[in-house]
N, C-alpha and C positions, 0 to 999 in steps of 0.2 A: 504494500500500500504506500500512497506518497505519505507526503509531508503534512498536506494539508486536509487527507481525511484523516491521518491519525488525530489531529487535534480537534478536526471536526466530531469525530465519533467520540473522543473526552468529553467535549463541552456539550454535545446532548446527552451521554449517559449521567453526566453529573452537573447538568443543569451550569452550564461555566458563559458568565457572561465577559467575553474578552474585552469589554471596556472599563471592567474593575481593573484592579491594581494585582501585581500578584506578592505573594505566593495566593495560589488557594487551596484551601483545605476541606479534603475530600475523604469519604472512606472508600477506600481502597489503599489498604496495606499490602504487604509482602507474601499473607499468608493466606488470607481471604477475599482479595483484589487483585492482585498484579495475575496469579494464575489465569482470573476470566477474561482478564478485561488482554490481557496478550495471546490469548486464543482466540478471542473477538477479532483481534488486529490482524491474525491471520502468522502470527508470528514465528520463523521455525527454526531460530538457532537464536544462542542465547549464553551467556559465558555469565559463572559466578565469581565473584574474586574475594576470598575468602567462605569456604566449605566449610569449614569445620565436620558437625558429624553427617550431613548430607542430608539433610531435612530439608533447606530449601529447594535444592534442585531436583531431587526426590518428589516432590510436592508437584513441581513445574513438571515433569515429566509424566505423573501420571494425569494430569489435569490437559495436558496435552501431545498425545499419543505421539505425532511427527516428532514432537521438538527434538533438537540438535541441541547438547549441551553441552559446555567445556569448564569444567571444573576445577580452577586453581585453587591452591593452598600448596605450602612448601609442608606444614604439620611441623613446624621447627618453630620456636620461640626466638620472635626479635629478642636482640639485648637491650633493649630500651621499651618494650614492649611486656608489663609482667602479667598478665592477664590469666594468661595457663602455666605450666609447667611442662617441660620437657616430654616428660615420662605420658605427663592425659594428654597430648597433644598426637603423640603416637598412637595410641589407642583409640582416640576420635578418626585417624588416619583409616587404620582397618574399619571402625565402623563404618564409615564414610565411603570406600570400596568395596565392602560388601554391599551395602543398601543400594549403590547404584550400581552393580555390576549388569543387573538386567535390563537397562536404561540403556538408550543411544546417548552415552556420555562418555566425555573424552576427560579424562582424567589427570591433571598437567601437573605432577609437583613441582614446582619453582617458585621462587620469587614474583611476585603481582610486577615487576618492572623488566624482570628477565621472559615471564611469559608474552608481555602485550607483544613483543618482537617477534614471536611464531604467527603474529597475526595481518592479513590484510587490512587495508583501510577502508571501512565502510564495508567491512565483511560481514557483521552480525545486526542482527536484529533489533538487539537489545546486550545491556549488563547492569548488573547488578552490583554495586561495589558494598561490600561485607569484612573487608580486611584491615588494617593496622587501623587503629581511629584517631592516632597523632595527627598534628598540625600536613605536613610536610608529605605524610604518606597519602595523605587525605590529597592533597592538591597534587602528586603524580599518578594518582590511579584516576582520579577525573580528566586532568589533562590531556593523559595518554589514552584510556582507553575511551572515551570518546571519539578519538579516532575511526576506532575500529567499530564505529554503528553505525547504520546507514542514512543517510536523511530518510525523516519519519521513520524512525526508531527513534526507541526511549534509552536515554541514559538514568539510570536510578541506583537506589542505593539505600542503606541501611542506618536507625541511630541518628534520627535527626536532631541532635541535642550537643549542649557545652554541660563539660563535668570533668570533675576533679577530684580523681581519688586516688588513695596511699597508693593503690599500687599503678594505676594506669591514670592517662588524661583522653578524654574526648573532644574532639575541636568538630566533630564534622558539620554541624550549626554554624558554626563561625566558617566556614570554606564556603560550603553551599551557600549561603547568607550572600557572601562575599563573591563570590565564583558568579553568581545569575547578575549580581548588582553591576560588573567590571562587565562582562561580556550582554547587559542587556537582554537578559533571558526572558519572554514573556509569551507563552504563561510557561508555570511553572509551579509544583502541585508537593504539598504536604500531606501526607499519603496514611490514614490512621485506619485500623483493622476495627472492623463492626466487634469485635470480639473486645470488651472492654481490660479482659486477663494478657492480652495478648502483647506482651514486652516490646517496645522500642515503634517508635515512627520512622516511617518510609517518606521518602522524597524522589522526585522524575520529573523531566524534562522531556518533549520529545528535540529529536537531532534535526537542526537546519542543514 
């Protein structure tokens, strides 16, 4: 689909009038939204960057029998990043390859900056960004892998929030915030699960 019915079929399923201001704030989250509304789009490849134990592309997969997934996570702990441990980070690994091994998923352990380089520009669909939530990680995995989605695809991602804890820091709120404001992104959507239990806000864009 182009450009301009992905955002046209946005703005009628969630009532979006483009002469407000954005962000807007819609339900459609990560786990009860993005699946229907990117099988609506017609959507068939689709890359997560950060897996962990494979729940979200798992999710995406069954919700849409075609789709193409390409599943990064290195399962190795930044040294600036303390969130897991070495050891559960391994074992999220195996989970994560068992749960999708019956799935058309492509499985990439590396680095989220060493992977975007296996890829075309304007190759996918869509992604999802889910990995390191520091300042700096945050701003090369949007950067870069915007690249590689196609106009009218969605660029999105995980953890729409600033926060500050002993062991880790969250900026992705302050990039995105900041990222739509510098490059004039409009519209541009805050993305909350109908599920009130349902941990962490989503955010997307579609690709010019």
């Amino acid at each position: 689909m182009e450009q301009i019915d992905t955002i046209k079929h946005i703005c009628r399923k969630f009532n979006i009038d483009l002469k407000e201001n954005s962000p807007f704030t819609i339900n459609c989250g990560k786990w009860y939204g993005f699946p229907a509304l990117f099988k609506e789009l017609g959507f068939k490849s689709g890359a997560e960057i950060g897996v962990l134990r494979g729940l979200w592309s798992e999710k995406m997969c069954k919700s849409i029998p075609n789709l193409k997934m390409y599943c990064i996570d290195k399962w190795i702990r930044y040294l600036d990043y303390t969130d897991y441990e070495d050891k559960k980070l391994k074992e999220y690994g195996k989970i994560a390859k068992g749960r999708l091994k019956k799935y058309n998923c492509n499985i990439i352990e590396k680095w989220s900056m060493d992977a975007v380089k296996d890829f075309k520009d304007e190759s996918l669909d869509f992604v999802f960004i889910d990995g390191n939530h520091s300042f700096q990680y945050v701003v090369n995995d949007i950067a870069e892998w915007s690249k590689k989605v196609r106009k009218g695809g969605i660029v999105s991602g995980h953890d729409m929030l600033m926060a500050k804890r002993t062991d880790v820091s969250i900026h992705v709120g302050a990039v995105v915030k900041a990222w739509t404001l510098s490059y004039e992104i409009h519209p541009w959507f805050i993305c909350k699960d109908i599920d009130p239990y349902v941990r962490g806000i989503s955010w997307m864009w579609v690709k010019e």
